[in-house]
N, C-alpha and C positions, 0 to 999 in steps of 0.2 A: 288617663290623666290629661290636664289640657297641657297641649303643648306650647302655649306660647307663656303661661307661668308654672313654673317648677314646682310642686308642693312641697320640695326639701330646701331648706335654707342651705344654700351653697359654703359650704365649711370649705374652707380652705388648708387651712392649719388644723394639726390634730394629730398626735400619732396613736391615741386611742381610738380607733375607727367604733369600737363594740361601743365606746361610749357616748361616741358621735351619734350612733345607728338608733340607739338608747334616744336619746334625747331628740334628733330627728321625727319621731313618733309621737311622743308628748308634741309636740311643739305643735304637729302636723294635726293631729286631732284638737287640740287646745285653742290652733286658729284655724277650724273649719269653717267654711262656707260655702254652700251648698252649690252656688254658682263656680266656685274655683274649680272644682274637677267633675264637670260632669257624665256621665255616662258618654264613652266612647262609640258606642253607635246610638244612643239615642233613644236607647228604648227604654220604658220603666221598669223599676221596680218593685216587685210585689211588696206588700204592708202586712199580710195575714198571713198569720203561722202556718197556716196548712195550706198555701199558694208556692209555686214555684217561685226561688228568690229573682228569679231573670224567664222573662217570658221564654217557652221553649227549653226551658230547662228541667233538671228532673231536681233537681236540689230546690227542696224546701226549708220556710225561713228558720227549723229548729235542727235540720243538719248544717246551716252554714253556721249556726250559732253555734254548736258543737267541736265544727270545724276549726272555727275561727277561734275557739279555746285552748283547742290542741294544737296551731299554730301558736299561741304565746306561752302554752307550758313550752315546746321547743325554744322558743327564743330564751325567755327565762333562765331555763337550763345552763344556755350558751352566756347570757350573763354572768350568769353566778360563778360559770367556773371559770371565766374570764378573771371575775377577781379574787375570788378562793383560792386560785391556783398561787397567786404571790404570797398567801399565807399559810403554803403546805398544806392545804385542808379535803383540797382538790388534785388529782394528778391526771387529767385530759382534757386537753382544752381542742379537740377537734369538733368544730360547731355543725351546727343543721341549718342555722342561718342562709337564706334564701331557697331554702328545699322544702320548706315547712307546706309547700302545696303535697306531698308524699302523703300527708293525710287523706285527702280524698283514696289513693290508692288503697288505705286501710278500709275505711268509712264501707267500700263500695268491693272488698274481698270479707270474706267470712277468716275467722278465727282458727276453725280449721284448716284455711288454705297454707299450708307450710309455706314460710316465708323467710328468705337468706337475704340478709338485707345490708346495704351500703351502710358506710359509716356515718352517714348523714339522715338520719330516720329516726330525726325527731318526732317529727311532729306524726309521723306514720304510727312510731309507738306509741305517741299520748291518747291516736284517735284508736288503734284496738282496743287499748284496754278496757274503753267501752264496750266492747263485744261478750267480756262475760263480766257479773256484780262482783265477783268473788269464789274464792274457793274457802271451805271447811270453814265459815262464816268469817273469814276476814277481806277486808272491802280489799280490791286489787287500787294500788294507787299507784300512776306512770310519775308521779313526782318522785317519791320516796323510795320508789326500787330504781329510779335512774340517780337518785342523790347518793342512795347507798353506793349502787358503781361507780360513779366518779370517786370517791372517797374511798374506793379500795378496801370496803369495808368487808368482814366475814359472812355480814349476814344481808348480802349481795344476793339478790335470788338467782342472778341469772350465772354470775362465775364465781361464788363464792369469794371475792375480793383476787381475783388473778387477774383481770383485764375489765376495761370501759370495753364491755361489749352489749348490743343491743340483743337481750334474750326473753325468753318466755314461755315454761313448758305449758302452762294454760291455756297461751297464745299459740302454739306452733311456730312459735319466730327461735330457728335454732340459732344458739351464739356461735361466730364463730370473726374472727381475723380481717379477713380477709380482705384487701385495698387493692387489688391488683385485676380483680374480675375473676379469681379462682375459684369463687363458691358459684361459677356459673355452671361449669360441667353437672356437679353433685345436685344442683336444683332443676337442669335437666333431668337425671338419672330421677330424681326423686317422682317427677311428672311419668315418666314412663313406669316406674315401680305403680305409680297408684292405679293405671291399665294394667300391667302386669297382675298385680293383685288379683284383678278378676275374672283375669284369665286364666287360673291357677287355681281359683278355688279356698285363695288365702284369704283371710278377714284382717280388714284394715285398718287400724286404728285412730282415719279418719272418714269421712263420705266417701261414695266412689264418685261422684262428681266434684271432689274437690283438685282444686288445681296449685300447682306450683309458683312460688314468687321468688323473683330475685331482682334487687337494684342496683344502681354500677352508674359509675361517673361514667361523662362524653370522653373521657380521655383512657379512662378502662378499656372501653368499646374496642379500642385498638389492642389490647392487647391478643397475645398468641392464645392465652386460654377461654379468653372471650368468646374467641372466634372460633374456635376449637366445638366448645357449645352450641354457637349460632349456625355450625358445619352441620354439627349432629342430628340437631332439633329440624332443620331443613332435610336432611338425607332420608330421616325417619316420616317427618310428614309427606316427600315426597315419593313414599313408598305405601301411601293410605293408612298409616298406622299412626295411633293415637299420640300426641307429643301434646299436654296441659300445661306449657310453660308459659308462665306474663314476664318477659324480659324487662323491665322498666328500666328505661334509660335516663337516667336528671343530667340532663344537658347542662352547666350552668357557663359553658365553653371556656373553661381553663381548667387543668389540671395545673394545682399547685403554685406556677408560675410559669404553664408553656399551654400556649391560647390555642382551642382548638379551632380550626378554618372555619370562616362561618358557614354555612349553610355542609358543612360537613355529614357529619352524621345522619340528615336526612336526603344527602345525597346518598349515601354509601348505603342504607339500608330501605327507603321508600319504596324501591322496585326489588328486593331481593326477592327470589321465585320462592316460596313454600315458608317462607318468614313472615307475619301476615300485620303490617303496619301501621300504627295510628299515631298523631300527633296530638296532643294536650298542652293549653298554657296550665301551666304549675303555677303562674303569679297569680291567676286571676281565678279564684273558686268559683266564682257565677259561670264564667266564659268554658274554663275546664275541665266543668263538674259530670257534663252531659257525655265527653269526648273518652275520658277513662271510664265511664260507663259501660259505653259503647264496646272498649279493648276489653274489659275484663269480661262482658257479657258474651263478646265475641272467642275469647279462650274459654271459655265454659261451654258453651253450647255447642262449639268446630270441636272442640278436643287437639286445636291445633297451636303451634307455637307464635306467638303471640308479639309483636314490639311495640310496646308503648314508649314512645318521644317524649318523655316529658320535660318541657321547658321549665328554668330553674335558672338562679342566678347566684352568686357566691357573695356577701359580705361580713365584714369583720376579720377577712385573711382565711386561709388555711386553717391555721390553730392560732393557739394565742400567740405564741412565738415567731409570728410571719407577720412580719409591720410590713404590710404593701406598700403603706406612702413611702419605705425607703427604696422601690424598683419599678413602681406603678405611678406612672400621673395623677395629680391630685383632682385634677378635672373628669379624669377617667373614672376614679373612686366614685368619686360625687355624681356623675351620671350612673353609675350602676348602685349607690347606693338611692336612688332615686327610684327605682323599681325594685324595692326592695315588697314582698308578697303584703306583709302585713299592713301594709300603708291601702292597698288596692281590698286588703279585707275591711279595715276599719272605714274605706272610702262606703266600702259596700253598706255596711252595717249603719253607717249615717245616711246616706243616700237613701235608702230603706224606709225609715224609721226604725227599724228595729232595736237601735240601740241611739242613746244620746250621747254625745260627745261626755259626759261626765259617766255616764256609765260605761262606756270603751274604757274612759283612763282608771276607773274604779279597778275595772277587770285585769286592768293592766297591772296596776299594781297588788293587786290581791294575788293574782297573780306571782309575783316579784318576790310579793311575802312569804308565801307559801314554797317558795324554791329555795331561799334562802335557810327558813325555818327547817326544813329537810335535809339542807346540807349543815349544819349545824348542829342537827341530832346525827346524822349519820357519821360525823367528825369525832363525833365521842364514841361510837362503835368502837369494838373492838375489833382488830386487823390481823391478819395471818402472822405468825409471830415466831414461829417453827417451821423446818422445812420437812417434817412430819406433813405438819397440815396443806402446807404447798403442792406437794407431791400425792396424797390422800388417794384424789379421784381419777392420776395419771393411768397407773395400770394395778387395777384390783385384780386381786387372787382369792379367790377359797376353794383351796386344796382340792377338800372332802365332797365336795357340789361337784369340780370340775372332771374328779374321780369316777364319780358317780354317776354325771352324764356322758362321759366317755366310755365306759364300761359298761353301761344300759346298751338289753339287748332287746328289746320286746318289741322286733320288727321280724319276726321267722317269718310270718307268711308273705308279705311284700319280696323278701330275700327268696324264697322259692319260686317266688312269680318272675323276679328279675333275672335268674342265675338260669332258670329255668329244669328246677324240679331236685332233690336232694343230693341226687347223685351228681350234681353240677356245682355245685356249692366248692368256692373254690378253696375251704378248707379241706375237702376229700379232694384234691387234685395234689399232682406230685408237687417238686419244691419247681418255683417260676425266679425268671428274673424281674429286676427292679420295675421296671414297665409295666407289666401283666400285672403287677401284686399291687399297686397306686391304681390302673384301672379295676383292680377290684376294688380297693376301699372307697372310690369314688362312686362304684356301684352301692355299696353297701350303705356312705352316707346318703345316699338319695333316697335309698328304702328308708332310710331313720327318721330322713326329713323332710317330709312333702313342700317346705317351704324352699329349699336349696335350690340353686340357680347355676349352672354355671354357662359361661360364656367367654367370649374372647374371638382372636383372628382366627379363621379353619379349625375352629374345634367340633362341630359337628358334623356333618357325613364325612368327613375326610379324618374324624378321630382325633387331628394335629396335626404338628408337624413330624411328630414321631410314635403316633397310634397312640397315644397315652391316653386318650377319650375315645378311643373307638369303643362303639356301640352303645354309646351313651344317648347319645340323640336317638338313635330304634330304640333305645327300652324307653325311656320317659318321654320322648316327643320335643316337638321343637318349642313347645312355651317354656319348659325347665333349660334345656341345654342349644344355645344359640348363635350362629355368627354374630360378630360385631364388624362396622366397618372399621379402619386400619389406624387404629386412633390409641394409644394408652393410656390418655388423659382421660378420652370418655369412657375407655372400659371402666376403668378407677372413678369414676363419675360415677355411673352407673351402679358399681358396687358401692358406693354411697349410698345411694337413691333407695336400693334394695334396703337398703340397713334399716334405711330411717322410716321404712315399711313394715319391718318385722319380718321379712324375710333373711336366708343365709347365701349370701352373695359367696363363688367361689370363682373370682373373675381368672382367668388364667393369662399372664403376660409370658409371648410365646420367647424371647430372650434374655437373659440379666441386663444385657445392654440396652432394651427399648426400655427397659423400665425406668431409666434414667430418663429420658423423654419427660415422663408424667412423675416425679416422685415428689413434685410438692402435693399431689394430691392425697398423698401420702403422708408426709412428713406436716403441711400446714396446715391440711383438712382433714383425712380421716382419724389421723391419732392424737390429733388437738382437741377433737370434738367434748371430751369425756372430762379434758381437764378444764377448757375453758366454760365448761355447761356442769360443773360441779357435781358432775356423775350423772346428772337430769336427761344427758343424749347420749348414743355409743352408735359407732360404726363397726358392730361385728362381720369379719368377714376374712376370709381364708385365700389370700392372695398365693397361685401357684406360678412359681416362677423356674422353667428352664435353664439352668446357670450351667459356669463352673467351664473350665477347659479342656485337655488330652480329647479332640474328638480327630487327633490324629492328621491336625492340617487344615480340617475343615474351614473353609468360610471367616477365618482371619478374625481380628478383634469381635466384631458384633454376635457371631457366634460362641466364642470362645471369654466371653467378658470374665475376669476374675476377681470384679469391684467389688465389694462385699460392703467398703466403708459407709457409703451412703443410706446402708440400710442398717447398721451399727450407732448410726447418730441419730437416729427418731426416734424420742423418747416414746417408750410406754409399746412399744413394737416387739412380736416374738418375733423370732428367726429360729427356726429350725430347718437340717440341712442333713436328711438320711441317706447311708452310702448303702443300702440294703434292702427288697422288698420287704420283711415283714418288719422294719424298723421305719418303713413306711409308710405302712397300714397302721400300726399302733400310734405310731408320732400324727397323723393325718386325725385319728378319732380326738385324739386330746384338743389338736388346733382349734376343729369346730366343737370343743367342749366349752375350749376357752371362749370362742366366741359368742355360745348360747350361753353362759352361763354369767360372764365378768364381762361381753361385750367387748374384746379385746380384738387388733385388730393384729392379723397372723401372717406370716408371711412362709409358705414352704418353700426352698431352694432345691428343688432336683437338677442333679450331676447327669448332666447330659450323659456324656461318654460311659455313665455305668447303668443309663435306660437296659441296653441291652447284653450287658456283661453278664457271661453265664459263671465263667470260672476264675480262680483265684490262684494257681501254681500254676498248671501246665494246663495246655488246651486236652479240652475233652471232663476235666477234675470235677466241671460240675459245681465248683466250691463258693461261687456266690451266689446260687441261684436259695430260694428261702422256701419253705413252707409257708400258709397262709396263716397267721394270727386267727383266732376264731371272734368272732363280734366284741365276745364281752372280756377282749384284753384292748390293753393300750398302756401307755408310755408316760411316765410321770414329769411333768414338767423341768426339764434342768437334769433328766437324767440319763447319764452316759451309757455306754457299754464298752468294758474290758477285755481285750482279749489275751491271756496268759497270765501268770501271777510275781514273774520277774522281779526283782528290783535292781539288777545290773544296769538295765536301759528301760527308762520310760520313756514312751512317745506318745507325745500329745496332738491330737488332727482331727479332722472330721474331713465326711463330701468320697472323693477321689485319691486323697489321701491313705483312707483307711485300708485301700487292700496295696497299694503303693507299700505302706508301711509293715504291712505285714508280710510281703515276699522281703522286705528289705531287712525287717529282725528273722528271717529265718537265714537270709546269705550272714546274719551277724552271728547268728548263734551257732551256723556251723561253723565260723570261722574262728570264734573267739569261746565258743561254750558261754556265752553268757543266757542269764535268764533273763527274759525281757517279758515288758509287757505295753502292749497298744492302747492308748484309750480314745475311743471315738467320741470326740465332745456331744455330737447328736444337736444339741441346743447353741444355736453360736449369740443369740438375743432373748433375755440379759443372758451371760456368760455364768456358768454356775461355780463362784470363787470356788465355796468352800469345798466341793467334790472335786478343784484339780488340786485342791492342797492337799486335798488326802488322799491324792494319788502320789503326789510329789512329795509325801512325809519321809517314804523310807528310800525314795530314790537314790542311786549311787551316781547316775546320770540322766539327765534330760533334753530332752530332744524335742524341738518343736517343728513341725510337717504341717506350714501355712500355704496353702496353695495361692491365697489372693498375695495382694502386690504387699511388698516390703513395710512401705508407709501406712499408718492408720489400721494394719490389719488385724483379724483374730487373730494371730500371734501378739502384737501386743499386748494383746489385753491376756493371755493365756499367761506373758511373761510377769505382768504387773501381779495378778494373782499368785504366783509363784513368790517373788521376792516379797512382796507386802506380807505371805503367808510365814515366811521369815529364811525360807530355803536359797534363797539366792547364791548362797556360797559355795551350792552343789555345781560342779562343770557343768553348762549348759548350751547348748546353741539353737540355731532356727533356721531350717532350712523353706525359704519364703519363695515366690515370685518376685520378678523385676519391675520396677517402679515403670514403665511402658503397656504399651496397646501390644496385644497381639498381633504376631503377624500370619503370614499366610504358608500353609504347607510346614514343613518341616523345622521351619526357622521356631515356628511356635514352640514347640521343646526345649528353646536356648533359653527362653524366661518364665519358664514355670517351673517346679521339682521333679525333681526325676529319681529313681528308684536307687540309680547310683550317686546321687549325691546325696540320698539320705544315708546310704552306708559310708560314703566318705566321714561324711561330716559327724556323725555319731563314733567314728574312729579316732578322733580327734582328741574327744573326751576320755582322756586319762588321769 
């Protein structure tokens, strides 16, 4: 633009900036003169459609024309629901305003390239939809499925009226949340899945040269999980191994209202080793078109991880509810509303020929039309209305399917090859403890399913930390079962990645307590994916996690974590938590039943301290070691196991608990004759009301054996089901953990249960 006259009329006043931005455009095309802003370096403009728009450039005049459409449906959008939103018609006013260059990122990636995108991809979404005419003859339209989302409508393609998210199962644009840079790890993982793929033998359900997208603000960049990704994706390139990631960064240098340093971000990432850098202006489509070329062509053909800078600039605030001129200079505004992209498109488009100053503002407002008209049929939609429908595509079950493929056996010869030969078969072996019996179901799923994966810290030659995967990695090899570097975020990343490939991720986090580390990848990626995508995505996958306390002193809190709550509040999450080898083996087939069948996302809790528990009274008894389950058993979602038939004393527990409790009803029953009876919950997520209420029907007393901490724990929820089931009136107590960190050595037993205070406290009860 020339710099010594502004093309924007210097607004001073104003606190509608969107309507300023609005009218700045009109105005600017309206008084074009071809002298007022000409070409900044000087060189022409192509005229003929099929000439590059800018000598040296790859953009020709009917992709910038294209471009240059999908930049004003984005703005349009950000219009409309500027002021829809004061009329309840609208509920997200976060714009794309000044990022509307993200199209060329579309334009110049295939449809296939799965893509996790920032919340500013506008105009990225207007330009894929280009990429395919339709599905089952209905035309795909970027106005009317993004009008529907803002309006919270039902028949939302991408979240069924849950959330303004940017999605598309046509497209590969998965929905999901994310503001923070946390879909960075999972669009890592997903690039390594699509190598994976075919090193494995799996078939993919997109190209194998398709590559990975993810976008992220300049202020994201910074965050722990960003960089967690930008860790990974380098550690893995710098090891010659494929990583297909397009990191896109939209610089627009403020997050929110805290400016990022200028020249930052291409300071911090231009020289990173195995990060492979490119810069693009995002304002300028002629100038920027050739440079993200370049980036993407360059992550396609390396197979290596990729960062595109893209320059980008923010107006109209934040969202609608961020009046800048009340903390931002009004001169400040006005210079960055002054390079705002579309003004430098419509410069282009006149400069050209290609379009006349009356056909811009035609377009412009037909444009206008057309977004309006969209939100105004989508307003009359109808909206989720029950929290039936709310809930719908959180965590689907069917029973009879998950029965079905958990109990499918028709792997015998795989199983003979892995066990190695009949008589090995670890159902003809005597009864094993908890350990040995999870390493065999682990063997057994991998015969089942040439797609399962597992991986994690020291889980291959070293087996783990406590041989639970030994000899996994000799029978399948190291493409199935793998180290990972030291990272929980990108294991869970990764087990993402796998997901969204059609493989069975079984990532192993080797503590309860690292897992705390990474559990929004968890809690705001993987088990969101299914609700916010209206069942259209799923992260199946079998998360095994080490937990649980009594390891006798060991290794203090991080060893010994007895958090359970965090993993209690992610909606649509199993939790299962077996104190037993063959209650191991059957609960383990159901998980990844859940997972191939409903897509559900699973989570096992193995009790440390009972990996290698052989017996259950006295040393030598033998009494918790288990025979092996044979293939075609397993364990029904939500259901317990009883031990005794009592109703003097119920006790309710699961984990470490269960043989805890059951030397502790046998010092009750010889002390007092009563008849008692155990029940091991087995299932701690969701909790299964109605089976502890029919435990607790004929109870005379109830006793609850929570190992985790007092506050938030499965015991509450054991107690609420109790009393809501209407038993409350029965003596009851809870014998829980202390609201603290473990400590170290012996001291650990002062805050956990112990065997004589479940008989104390069950004495109580008269």
């Amino acid at each position: 633009m020339n710099a010594t006259k502004p093309p924007i009329p210097a607004r001073m006043k104003g606190l509608n900036r969107a309507e300023i931005c609005d009218v700045n455009f009109q105005e600017f095309v309206r008084d074009w003169n071809g002298s007022e802003s000409p070409r900044r370096d000087g060189r022409a403009l192509a005229r003929d459609s099929h000439d590059a728009i800018l000598d040296g450039s790859a953009l020709d005049a009917r992709g910038f024309r294209e471009l240059f459409e999908s930049q004003l449906i984005s703005r349009h959008l950000d219009l409309m629901a500027r002021v829809l939103r004061v009329q309840n018609k609208v509920f997200y006013t976060i714009g794309s305003s000044g990022h509307e260059g993200n199209a060329m990122v579309a334009r110049l990636t295939r449809h296939t390239d799965p893509a996790f995108l920032h919340y500013r991809s506008g105009g990225f979404m207007a330009e894929r939809f280009r990429k395919l005419p339709g599905t089952d003859g209905k035309k795909l339209d970027p106005i009317m499925d993004s009008a529907l989302s803002f309006a919270a409508s039902k028949d939302d393609p991408a979240s069924g009226g849950r959330h303004k998210v940017w999605g598309s199962k046509p497209l590969w644009v998965l929905p999901q949340t994310s503001t923070i840079a946390s879909h960075l790890p999972k669009a890592f993982g997903t690039a390594i899945a699509i190598e994976q793929g075919r090193r494995i033998g799996h078939a993919l359900p997109i190209p194998e040269d398709s590559i990975a997208i993810c976008s992220f603000g300049d202020a994201s960049s910074n965050h722990a999980t960003a960089q967690t990704a930008f860790n990974a994706a380098a550690w893995t390139a710098y090891q010659k191994l494929p990583a297909p990631v397009l990191f896109v960064c939209e610089d627009n240098g403020i997050g929110i209202s805290v400016k990022t340093p200028d020249g930052w971000v291409g300071r911090n990432f231009r020289d990173r080793p195995d990060l492979d850098y490119f810069a693009a202006d995002g304002l300028d489509l002629a100038a920027g078109y050739g440079d993200v070329q370049r980036a993407v062509e360059h992550c396609r053909r390396t197979r290596r991880p990729t960062f595109l800078h893209l320059r980008t600039t923010r107006i109209m605030g934040h969202a609608g509810t961020d009046f800048e001129i009340e903390w931002r200079s009004i001169e400040e505004l006005v210079a960055v509303e002054a390079t705002d992209p579309l003004l430098r498109s419509a410069a282009i488009a006149l400069e050209s020929g290609l379009m006349s100053k009356d056909e811009v503002l035609a377009l412009y407002e037909d444009t206008r039309r057309k977004c309006f008209a969209a939100a105004e049929d989508a307003d009359r939609r109808p909206r989720l209305s029950s929290l039936q429908e709310v809930m719908a595509p959180l965590a689907p079950y069917t029973p009879a399917k998950v029965k079905a493929e958990a109990e499918r056996s028709d792997f015998a010869e795989r199983r003979l090859a892995a066990f190695g030969g009949e008589a090995r078969l670890p159902e003809k072996q005597a009864p094993r403890h908890l350990a040995i019996q999870i390493n065999n179901a682990l063997h057994d799923l991998f015969c089942k399913y040439p797609e399962a994966l597992l991986f994690g810290e020291d889980v291959a030659q070293k087996g783990g930390v406590y041989t639970v995967t030994k000899g996994l990695h000799k029978a399948f090899g190291n493409r199935r079962v793998f180290n990972t570097l030291l990272d929980e975020t990108v294991i869970l990343g990764l087990a993402q990645g796998y997901a969204n490939m059609g493989m069975l991720p079984l990532p192993e986090i080797q503590y309860l307590a690292y897992f705390h580390n990474a559990c929004d990848q968890i809690r705001g990626e993987a088990a969101s994916l299914q609700f916010f995508s209206n069942g259209q995505y799923r992260n199946p996958m079998v998360m095994r996690i080490a937990s649980l306390g009594y390891q006798r002193g060991f290794g203090g809190h991080f060893h010994n974590d007895n958090s359970i709550t965090a993993l209690r509040d992610i909606p649509g999450l199993v939790v299962g938590c077996p104190s037993r080898g063959d209650d191991a083996a059957t609960m383990l087939r159901t998980l990844a039943a859940l997972a191939k069948v409903d897509g559900r996302v699973c989570a096992l809790l193995e009790p440390i301290a009972l990996y290698m528990t052989k017996d259950l009274y006295e040393a030598g008894d033998g009494g918790w070691m288990t025979e092996y389950p044979s293939p075609e058993q397993a364990m029904t979602l939500g259901e317990g196991r009883v031990y005794g038939e009592g109703d003097d004393l119920v006790v309710f527990t699961f984990g470490n608990g269960v043989p805890m409790s059951l030397r502790a009803v046998r010092t009750l029953e010889k002390k007092h004759g009563w008849k008692t009876r155990v029940v091991d919950l087995r299932w701690l997520v969701p909790l299964n009301e109605d089976f502890i209420r029919e435990q607790a029907a004929g109870a005379k007393r109830i006793l609850i054996v929570d190992e985790g901490r007092r506050s938030a724990g499965v015991g509450e929820g054991i107690i609420t089901a109790v009393v809501e089931g209407g038993f409350g009136a029965r003596p009851f107590r809870r014998v829980v953990g202390a609201d603290t960190f473990t400590p170290l050595a012996g001291a650990a037993f002062l805050v956990i249960p112990s065997e004589e205070e479940i008989v104390a406290a069950a004495e109580t009860l008269v």
